[in-house]
C-alpha positions in Angstrom: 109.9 132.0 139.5 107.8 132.1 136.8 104.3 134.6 137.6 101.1 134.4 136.1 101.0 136.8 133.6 97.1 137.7 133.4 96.5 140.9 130.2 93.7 142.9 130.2 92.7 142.0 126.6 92.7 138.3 125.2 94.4 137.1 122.2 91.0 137.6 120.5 91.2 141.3 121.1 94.5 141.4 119.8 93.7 140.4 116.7 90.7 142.3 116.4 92.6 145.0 116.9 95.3 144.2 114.5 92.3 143.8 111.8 90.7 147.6 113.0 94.4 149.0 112.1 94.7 147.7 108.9 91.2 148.6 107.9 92.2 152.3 109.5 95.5 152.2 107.0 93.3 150.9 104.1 90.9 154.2 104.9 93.7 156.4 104.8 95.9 154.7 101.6 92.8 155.2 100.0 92.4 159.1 100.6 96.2 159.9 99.6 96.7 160.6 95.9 99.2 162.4 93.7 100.0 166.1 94.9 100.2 168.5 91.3 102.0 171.7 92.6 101.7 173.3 88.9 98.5 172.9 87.7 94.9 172.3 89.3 93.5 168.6 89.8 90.1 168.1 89.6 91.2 164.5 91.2 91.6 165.6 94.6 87.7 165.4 94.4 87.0 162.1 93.5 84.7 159.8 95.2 87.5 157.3 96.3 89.3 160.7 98.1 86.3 162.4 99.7 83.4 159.8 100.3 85.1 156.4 100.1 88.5 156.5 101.9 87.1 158.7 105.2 84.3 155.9 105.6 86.1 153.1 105.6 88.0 154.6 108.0 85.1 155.6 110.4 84.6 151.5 110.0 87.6 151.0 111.2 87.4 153.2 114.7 84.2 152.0 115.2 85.6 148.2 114.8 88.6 149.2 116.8 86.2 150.2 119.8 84.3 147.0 119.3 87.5 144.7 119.2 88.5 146.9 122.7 84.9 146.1 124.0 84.7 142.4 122.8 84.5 139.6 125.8 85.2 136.7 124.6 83.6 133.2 126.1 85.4 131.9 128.4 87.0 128.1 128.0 85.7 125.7 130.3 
């Protein structure tokens, strides 16, 4: 009784997707930093935190729509 599973995305997809999550992550890792509760930090505005770190993870939504999106050929 075995059915033929059919998923909406391909293995491709899959993957892609994988690859958009990790490059999400990355984004993120990239704006945390070490919290200073005594004095002030002029780190917290660094280039890496504010600039850096929240485009690579725009990147990574936009390539997590496009691995969604992506068809891939079909075998023959």
């Amino acid at each position: 009784m075995e059915e033929n599973k059919k998923f909406t995305l391909a293995k491709m997809n899959l993957i892609l997707i994988a690859v958009a999550f990790g490059i999400i992550v990355l984004g993120f890792v990239l704006m945390t930093g070490s919290s200073t509760e005594v004095e002030f930090n002029p780190d917290i505005f660094s280039t890496r935190r504010i600039t850096v770190g929240p485009m690579v993870s725009f990147f990574g939504f936009l390539f997590m729509i496009f691995a969604i999106l992506f068809k891939p050929k079909a075998n023959k």
